[in-house]
GUDO-22947 format. One record per residue (C-alpha): residue number from 0; residue in three letters; x, y, z. Coordinates in steps of 0.2 Angstrom, whole numbers, plus 5000, padded with zeros to 4 digits. Each point is the difference from the previous one (the first is absolute). Example, Ala and Ser with C-alpha at 12.3 -4.5 7.8 and 13.67 -1.06 7.14 Angstrom:
NODE  nr rest    x    y    z
NODE   0  ALA 5062 4978 5039
NODE   1  SER 5006 5017 4997
This chain:
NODE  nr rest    x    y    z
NODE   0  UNK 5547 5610 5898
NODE   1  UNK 5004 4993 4962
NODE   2  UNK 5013 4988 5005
NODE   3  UNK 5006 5005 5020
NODE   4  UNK 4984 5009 5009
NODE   5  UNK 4983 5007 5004
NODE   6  UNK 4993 5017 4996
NODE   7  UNK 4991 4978 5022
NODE   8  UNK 4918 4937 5025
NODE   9  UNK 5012 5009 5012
NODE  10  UNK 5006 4986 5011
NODE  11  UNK 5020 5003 5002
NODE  12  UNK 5008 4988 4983
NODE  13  UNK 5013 4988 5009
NODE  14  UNK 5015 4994 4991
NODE  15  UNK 5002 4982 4992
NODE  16  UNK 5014 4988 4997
NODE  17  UNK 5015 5011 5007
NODE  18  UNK 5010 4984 4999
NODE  19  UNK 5020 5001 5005
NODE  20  UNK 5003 5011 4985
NODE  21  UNK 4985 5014 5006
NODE  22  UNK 4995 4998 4980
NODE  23  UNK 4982 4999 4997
NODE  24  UNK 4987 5014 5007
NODE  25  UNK 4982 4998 5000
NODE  26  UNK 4988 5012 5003
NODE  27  UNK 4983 4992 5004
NODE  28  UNK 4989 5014 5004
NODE  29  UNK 5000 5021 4999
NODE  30  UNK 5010 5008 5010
NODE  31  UNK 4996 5015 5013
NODE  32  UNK 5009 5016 4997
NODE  33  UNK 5005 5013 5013
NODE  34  UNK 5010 5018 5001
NODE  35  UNK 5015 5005 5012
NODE  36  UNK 4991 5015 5007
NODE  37  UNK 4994 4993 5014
NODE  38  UNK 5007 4997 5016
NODE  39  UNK 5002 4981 5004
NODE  40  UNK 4990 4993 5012
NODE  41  UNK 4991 5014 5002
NODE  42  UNK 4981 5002 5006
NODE  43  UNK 4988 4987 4997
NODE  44  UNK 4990 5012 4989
NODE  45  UNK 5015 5002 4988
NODE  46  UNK 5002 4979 5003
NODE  47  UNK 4984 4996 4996
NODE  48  UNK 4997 5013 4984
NODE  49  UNK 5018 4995 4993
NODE  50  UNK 4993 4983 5000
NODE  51  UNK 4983 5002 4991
NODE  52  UNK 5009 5009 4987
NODE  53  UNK 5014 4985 4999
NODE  54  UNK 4984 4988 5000
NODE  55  UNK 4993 5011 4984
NODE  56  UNK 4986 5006 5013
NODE  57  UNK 5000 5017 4992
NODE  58  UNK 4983 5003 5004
NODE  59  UNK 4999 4994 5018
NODE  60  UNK 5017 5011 5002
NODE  61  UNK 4990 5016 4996
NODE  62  UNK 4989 4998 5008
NODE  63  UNK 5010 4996 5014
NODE  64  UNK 5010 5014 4996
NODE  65  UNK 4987 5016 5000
NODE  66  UNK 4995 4992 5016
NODE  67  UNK 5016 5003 5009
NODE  68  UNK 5004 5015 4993
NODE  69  UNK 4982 5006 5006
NODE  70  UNK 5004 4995 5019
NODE  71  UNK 5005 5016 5011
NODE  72  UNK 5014 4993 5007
NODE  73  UNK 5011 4990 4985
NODE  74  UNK 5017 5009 5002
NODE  75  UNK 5009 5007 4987
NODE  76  UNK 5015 4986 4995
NODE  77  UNK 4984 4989 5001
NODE  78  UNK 4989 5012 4987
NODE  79  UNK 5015 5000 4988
NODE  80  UNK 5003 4980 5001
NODE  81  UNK 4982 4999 4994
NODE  82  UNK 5001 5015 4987
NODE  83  UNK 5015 4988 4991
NODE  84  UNK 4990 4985 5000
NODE  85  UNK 4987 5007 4991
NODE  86  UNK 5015 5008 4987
NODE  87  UNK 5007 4984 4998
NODE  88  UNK 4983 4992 4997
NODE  89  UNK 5002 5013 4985
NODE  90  UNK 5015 4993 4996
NODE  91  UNK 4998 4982 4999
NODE  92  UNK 4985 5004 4990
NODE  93  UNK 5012 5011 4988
NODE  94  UNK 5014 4985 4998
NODE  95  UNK 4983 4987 4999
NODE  96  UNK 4989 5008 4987
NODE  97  UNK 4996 4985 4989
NODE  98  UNK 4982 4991 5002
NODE  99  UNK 5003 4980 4996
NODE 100  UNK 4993 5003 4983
NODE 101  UNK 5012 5016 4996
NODE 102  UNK 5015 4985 5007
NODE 103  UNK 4993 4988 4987
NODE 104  UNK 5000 5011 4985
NODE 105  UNK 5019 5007 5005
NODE 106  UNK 5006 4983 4998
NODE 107  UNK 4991 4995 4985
NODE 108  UNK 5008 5012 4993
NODE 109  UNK 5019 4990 5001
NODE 110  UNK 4989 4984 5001
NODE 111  UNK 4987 5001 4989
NODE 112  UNK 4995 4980 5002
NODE 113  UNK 5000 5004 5019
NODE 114  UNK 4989 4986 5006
NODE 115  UNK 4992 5001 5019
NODE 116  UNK 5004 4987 5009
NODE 117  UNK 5020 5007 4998
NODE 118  UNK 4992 5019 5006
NODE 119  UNK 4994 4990 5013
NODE 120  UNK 5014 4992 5005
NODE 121  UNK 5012 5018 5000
NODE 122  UNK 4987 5008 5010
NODE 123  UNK 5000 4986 5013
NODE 124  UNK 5016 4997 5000
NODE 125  UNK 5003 5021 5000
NODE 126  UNK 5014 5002 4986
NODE 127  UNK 4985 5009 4993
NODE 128  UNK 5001 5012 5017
NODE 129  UNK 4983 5007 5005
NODE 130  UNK 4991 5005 5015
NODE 131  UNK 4981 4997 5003
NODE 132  UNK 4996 5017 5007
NODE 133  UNK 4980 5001 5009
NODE 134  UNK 4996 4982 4993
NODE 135  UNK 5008 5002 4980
NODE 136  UNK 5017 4997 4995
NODE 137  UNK 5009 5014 4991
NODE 138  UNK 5017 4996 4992
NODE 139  UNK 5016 5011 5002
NODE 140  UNK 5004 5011 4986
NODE 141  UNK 5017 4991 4995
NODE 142  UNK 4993 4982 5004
NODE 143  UNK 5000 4995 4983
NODE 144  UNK 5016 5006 4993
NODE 145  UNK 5006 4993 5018
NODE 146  UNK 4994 4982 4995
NODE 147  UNK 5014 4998 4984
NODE 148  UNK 5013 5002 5014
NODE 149  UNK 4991 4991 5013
NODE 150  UNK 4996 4983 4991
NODE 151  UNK 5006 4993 4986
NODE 152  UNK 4987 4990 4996
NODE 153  UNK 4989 5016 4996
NODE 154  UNK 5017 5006 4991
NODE 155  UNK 5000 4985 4987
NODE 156  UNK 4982 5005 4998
NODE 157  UNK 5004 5019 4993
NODE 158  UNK 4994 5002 4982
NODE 159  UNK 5016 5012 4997
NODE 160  UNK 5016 5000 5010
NODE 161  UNK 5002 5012 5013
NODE 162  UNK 5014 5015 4999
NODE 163  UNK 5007 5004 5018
NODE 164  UNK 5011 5017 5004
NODE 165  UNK 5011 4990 5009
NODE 166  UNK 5015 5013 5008
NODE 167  UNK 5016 4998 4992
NODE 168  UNK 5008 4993 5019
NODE 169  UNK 4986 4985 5002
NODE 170  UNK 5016 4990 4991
NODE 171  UNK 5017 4997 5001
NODE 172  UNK 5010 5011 4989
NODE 173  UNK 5016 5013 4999
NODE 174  UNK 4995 5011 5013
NODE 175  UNK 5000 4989 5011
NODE 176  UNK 5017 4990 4994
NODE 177  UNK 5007 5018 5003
NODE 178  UNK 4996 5003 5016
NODE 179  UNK 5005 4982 5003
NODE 180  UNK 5018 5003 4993
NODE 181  UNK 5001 5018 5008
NODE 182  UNK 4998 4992 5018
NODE 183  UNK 5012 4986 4999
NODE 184  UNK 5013 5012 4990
NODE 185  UNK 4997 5016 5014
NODE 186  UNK 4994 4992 5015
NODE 187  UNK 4987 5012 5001
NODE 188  UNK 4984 4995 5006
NODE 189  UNK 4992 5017 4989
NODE 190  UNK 5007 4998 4980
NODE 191  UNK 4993 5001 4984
NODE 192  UNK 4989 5018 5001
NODE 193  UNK 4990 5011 4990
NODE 194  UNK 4999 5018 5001
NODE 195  UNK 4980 5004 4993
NODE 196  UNK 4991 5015 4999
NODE 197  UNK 4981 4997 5007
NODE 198  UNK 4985 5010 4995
NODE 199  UNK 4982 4996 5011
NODE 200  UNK 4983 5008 4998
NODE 201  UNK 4983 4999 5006
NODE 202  UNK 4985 5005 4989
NODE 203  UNK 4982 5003 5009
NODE 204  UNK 4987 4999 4990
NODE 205  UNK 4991 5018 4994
NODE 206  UNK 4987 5003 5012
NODE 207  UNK 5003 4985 5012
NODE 208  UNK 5003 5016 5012
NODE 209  UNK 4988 5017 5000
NODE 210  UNK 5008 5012 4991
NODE 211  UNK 5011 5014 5011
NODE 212  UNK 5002 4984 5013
NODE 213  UNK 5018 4996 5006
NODE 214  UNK 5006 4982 4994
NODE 215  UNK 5014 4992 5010
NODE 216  UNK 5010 4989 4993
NODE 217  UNK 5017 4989 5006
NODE 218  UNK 5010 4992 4987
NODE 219  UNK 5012 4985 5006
NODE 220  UNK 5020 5008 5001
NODE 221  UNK 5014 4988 5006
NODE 222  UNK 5010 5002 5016
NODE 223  UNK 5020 5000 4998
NODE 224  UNK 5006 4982 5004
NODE 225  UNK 5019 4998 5002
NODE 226  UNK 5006 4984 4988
NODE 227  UNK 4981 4999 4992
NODE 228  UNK 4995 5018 4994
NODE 229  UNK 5011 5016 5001
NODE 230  UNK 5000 5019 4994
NODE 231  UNK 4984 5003 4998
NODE 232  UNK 4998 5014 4992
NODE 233  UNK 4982 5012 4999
NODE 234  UNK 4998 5006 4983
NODE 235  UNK 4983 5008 4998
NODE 236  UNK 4982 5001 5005
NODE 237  UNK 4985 5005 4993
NODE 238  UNK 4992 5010 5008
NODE 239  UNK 5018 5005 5006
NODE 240  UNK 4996 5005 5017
NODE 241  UNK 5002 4982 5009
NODE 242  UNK 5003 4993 5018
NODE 243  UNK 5013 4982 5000
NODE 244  UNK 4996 4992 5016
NODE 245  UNK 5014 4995 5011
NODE 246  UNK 5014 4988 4995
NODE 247  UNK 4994 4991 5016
NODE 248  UNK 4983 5000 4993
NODE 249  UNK 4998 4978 4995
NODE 250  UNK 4985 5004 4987
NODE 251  UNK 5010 5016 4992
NODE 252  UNK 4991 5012 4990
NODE 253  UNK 5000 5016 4991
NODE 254  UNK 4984 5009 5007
NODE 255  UNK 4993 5013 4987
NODE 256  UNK 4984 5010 4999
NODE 257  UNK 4991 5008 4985
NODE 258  UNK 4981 5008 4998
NODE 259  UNK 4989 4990 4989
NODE 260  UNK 4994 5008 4983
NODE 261  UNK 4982 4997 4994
NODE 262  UNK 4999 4988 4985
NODE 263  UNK 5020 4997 5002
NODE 264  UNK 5011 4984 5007
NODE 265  UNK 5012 5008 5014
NODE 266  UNK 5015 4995 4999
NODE 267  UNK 5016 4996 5011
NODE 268  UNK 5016 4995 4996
NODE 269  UNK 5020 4998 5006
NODE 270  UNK 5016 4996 4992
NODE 271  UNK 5016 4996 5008
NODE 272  UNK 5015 4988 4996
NODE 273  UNK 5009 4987 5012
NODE 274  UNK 5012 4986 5001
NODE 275  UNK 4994 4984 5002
NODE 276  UNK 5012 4984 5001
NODE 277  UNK 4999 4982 5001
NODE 278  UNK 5001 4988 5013
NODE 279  UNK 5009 4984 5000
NODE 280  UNK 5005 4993 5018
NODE 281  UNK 5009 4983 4996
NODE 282  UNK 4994 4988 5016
NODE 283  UNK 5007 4985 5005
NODE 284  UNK 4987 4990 5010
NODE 285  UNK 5015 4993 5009
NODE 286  UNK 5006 5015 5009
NODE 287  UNK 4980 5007 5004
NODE 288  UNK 5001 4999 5016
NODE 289  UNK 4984 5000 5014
NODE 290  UNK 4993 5017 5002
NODE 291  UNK 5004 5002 5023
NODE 292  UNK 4992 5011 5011
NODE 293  UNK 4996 5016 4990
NODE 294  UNK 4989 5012 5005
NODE 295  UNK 5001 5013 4987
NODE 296  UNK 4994 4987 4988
NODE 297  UNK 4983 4995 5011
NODE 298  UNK 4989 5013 4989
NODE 299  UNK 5005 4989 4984
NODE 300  UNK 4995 4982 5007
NODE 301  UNK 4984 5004 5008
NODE 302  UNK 4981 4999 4994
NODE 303  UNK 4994 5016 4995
NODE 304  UNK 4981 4999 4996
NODE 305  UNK 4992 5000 4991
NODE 306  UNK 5011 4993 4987
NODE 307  UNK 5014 4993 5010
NODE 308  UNK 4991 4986 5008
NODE 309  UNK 5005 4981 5006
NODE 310  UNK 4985 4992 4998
NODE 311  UNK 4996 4980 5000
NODE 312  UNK 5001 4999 4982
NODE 313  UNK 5018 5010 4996
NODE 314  UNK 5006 4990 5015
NODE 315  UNK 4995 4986 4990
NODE 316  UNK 5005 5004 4985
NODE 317  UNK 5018 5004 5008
NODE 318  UNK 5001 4983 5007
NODE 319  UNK 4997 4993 4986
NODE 320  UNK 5013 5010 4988
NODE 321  UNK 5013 5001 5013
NODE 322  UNK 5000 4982 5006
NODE 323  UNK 5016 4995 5014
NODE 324  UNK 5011 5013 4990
NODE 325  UNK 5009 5015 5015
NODE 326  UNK 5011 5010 4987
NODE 327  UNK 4992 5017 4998
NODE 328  UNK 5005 5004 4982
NODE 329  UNK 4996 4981 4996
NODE 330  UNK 4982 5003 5006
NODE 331  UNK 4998 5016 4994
NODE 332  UNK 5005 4990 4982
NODE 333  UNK 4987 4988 5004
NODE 334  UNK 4986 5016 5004
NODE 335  UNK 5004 5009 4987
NODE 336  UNK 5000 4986 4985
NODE 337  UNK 4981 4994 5007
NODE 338  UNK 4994 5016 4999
NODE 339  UNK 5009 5005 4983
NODE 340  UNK 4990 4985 4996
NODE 341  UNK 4981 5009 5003
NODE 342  UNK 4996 5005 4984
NODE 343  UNK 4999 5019 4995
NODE 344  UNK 4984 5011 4996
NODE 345  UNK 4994 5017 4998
NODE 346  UNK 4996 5003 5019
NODE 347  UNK 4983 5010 5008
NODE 348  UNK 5003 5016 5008
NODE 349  UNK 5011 4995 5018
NODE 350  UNK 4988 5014 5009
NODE 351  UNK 4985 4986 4999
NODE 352  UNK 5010 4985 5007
NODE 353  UNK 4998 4995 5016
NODE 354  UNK 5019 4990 5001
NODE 355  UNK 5010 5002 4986
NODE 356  UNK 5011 4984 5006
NODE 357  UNK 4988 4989 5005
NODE 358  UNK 4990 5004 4983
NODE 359  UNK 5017 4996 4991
NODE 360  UNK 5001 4986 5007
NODE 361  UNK 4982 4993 4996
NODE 362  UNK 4994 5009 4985
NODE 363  UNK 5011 4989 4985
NODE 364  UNK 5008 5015 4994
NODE 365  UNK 5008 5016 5007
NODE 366  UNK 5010 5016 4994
NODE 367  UNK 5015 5006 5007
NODE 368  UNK 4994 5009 5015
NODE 369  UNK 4990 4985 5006
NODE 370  UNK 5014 4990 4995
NODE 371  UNK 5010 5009 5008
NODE 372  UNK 4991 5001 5014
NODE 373  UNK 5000 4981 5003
NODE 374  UNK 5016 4999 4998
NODE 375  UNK 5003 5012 5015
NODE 376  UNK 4989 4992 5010
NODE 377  UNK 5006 4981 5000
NODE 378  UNK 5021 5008 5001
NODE 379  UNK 4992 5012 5016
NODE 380  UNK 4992 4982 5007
NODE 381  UNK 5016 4989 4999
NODE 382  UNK 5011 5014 5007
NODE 383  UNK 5007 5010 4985
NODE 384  UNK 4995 5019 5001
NODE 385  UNK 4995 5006 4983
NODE 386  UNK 4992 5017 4995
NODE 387  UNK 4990 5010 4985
NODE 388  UNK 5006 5007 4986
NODE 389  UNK 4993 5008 4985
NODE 390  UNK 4998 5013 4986
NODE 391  UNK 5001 5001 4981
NODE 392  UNK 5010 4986 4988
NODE 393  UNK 5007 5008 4982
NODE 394  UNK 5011 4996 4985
NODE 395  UNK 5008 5006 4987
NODE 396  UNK 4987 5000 4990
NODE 397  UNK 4981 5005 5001
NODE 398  UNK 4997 4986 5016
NODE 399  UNK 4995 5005 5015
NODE 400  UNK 4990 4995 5013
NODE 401  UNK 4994 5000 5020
NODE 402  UNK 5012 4987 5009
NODE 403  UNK 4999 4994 5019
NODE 404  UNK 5017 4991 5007
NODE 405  UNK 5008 4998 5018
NODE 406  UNK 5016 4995 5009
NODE 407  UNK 5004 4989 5014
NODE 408  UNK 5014 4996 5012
NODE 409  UNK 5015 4988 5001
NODE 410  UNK 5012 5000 5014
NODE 411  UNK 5015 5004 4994
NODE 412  UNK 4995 5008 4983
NODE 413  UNK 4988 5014 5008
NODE 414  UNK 4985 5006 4989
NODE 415  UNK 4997 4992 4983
NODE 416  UNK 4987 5002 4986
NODE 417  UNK 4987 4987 4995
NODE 418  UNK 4986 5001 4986
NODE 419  UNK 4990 4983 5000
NODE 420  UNK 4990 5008 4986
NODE 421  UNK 5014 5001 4986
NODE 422  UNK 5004 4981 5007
NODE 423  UNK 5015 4988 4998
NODE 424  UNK 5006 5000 4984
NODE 425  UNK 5001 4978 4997
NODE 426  UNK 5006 5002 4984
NODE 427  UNK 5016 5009 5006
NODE 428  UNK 5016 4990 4998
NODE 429  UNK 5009 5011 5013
NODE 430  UNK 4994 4998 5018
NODE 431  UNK 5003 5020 5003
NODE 432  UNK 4987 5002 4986
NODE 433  UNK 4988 4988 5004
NODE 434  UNK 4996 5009 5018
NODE 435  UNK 5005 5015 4996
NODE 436  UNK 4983 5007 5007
NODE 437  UNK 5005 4990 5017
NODE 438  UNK 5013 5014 5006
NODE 439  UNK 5001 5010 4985
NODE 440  UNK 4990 5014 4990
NODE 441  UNK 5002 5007 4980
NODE 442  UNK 5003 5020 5000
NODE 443  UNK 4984 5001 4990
NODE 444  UNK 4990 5005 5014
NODE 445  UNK 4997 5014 5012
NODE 446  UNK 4994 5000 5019
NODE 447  UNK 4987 5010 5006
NODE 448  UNK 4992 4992 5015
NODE 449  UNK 5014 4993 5014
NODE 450  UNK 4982 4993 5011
NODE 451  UNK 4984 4997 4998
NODE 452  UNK 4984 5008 5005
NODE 453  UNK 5010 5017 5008
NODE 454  UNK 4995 5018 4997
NODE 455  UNK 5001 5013 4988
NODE 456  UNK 5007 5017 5002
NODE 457  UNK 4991 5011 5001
NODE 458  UNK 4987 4985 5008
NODE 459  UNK 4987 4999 4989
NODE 460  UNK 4981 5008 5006
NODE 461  UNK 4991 4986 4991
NODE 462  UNK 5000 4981 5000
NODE 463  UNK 5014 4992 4989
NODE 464  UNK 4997 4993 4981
NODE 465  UNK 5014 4987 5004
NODE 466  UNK 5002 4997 5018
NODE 467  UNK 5016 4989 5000
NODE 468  UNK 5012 5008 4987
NODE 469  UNK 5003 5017 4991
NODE 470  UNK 5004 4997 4983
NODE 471  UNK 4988 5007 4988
NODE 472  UNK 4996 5014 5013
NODE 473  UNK 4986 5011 5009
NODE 474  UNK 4989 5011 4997
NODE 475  UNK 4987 5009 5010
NODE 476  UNK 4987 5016 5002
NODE 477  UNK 4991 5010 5015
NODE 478  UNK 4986 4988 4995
NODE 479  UNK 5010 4982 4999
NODE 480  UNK 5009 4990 4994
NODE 481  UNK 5004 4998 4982
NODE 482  UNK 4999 4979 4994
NODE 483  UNK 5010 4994 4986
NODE 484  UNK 4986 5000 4990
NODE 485  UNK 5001 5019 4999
NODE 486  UNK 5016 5004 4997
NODE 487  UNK 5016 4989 4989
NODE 488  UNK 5016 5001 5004
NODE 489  UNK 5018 4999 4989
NODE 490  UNK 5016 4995 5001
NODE 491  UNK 5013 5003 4987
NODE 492  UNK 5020 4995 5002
NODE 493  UNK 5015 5003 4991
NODE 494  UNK 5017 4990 5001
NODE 495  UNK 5013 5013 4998
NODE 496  UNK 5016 4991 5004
């Protein structure tokens, strides 16, 4: 979460100079990670470990850790909490592998009369993002490449331009002019389709498994949705005995298994084509009306930790982006401008973060999930139910690339699509164009995940690689789980109408 997406001291950084327009983020100091397989608010073990490891105790939490594990009565969620702390410790150090030194030569390399009081002044200000792990700093892997999008003072500093794969939908153009003109002349809310074929593997490396062991692997399949994707049709499968989860299934899947070959990748793959159509609700704020009493919406306006969360500061930060204004569209204008306005970066792996929101909110850059995420959060806090959406976004070219999005509700128009990530398009003459990611979505683009942090099926044995969405996929053995460092995963799409 490459244009849209990612792959995603210690003291918690706050936020600076949010002003009435939400414009300027500033982190001040490293930021503590976490992962979603714990259960919040759990025992104070699982507290108290999570917290040294946020704190970049790494050492003081293993040590903590064998000894809980070695008491005769820790119980078995409590065993498995601690077993993930010490995985994602792994983790972080996997996303942070760069001493200060390696961080330096990295950016002398696009700066080569780098001078030290401005390394200085990104590492403290933490556009050059790093953690200081048992008393050392170690940088992110993507921190330097992140700083050209983060500052533009460091951009003006680049010996040679940088050349961003952007996506083809990141700016106005005719896709969107058609669906644009397909609403208004049908009515339809749904217009402006592509029918595309959809090829997905997943490639373990040779011997990441013992040979004559059984891999497991689930690939991301989309669920039919009526008006956004139809006629889904399964193609192929190698190896071709399969199992599709349930349509019901919100994190959908194609479950396939295959023995592993000494000296040899193994490999997995599906093929199937769908319909996928555009979105385009036209909303006039003047007939948005306020939401009532409704019940069936309460699982969409709530917190839900440990992402979902009204703390002090996105209270704050509401306040201030919201002001006196009572319209629900008009606020959820106002929301979703301030956050299309935190810059975007090549994000850390969301199974290491603690609050995807609140980091949004206070690390000075986000990718789409954690925009996302923020986004849903400050709608759920001033009433507007909103929910997850993501999977894969394609062209029709060779572009394509991991996307997060969601939709949100307006009393009378129901359900409506929103990507802060893609963003208002200011240069848009046409109003419809401008926020057409405010109630509207491109055809370029397929759902896999309708939530968030929900189950597989088959339920995996082994801990998650990515514990909030499934978009690259799984894999696991009898002896664990299989990281994305051992394994790659493709995506391949074909417009054909």
């Amino acid at each position: 979460m490459d244009g849209i997406e990612h792959p995603h001291g210690s003291a918690k950084p706050l936020a600076r100079g949010w002003g009435a327009t939400a414009g300027a983020f500033l982190l001040v100091a490293s930021y503590c990670l976490t992962g979603d397989a714990r259960a919040v608010g759990g025992a104070p073990i699982q507290a108290e470990v999570e917290a040294q490891v946020d704190a970049g105790d790494f050492r003081g939490a293993e040590e903590r850790i064998d000894a809980a594990l070695a008491a005769a009565d820790i119980d078995a969620d409590t065993t498995r909490a601690l077993q993930f702390e010490r995985e994602r410790m792994r983790r972080i150090r996997l996303d942070f592998p760069l001493t200060e030194a390696e961080a330096r030569q990295k950016l002398r390399e696009r700066i080569p009369d780098l001078r030290d009081d401005e390394f200085a002044g990104w590492k403290r200000s933490n556009q050059l993002e790093h953690l200081v792990i048992d008393g050392q700093p170690y940088y992110f892997n993507r921190s330097v490449s992140n700083l050209f999008r983060i500052s533009p003072e460091a951009a003006t500093r680049l010996s040679k331009p940088i050349v961003r794969n952007d996506g083809p939908m990141e700016s106005a153009n005719a896709y969107h002019a058609e669906a644009v003109r397909d609403a208004q002349e049908s009515g339809k809310s749904s217009v402006a389709p592509r029918r595309v074929r959809v090829t997905q593997s997943i490639v373990v490396n040779a011997d990441a498994v013992p040979a004559g062991e059984t891999v497991r692997a689930w690939i991301p399949y989309p669920r039919a949705l009526p008006g956004q994707q139809e006629n889904i049709r399964f193609a192929d499968s190698v190896p071709a005995r399969h199992q599709i989860a349930p349509e019901s299934t919100l994190q959908r899947t194609v479950y396939l298994e295959k023995p592993a070959q000494a000296g040899k990748p193994t490999e997995f793959s599906i093929t199937y084509d769908l319909t996928v159509f555009g979105q385009v609700n036209r909303i006039d704020p003047a007939k948005v009306t306020a939401l009532g009493r409704r019940p069936d919406l309460a699982p969409y306006l709530g917190e839900r930790a440990p992402h979902i969360v009204f703390s002090d500061d996105i209270r704050r930060f509401s306040r201030e982006v919201v002001g006196d204004e009572t319209n629900p569209y008009r606020i959820a204008q106002k929301l979703y401008a301030a956050v299309d306005r935190i810059p975007w970066a090549g994000a850390r792996e969301y199974s290491t973060l603690t609050n995807i929101s609140d980091y949004a909110l206070h690390a000075g850059h986000a990718d789409c999930g954690q925009q996302t995420l923020l986004l849903m959060t400050l709608l759920r806090l001033n009433g507007i139910p909103t929910r997850w959406q993501s999977g894969m976004v394609y062209s029709d070219g060779k572009y394509d690339n991991l996307h997060d999005w969601g939709w949100f509700y307006l009393a009378p128009y129901g359900w409506v699509p929103m990507d802060v990530t893609t963003g208002q398009f200011k240069d848009a003459k046409d109003p419809s164009i401008e926020w057409f990611y405010l109630g509207g979505l491109d055809a370029y683009r397929i759902a896999f995940n309708d939530d968030y942090g929900t189950d597989l099926v088959p339920a995996k044995r082994h801990f998650r690689s990515e514990t909030v969405d499934s978009q690259r996929g799984e894999v696991e053995w009898a002896g664990g789980n299989l990281y994305f460092d051992q394994w790659d995963y493709g995506f391949e799409a074909q417009v054909l109408q």
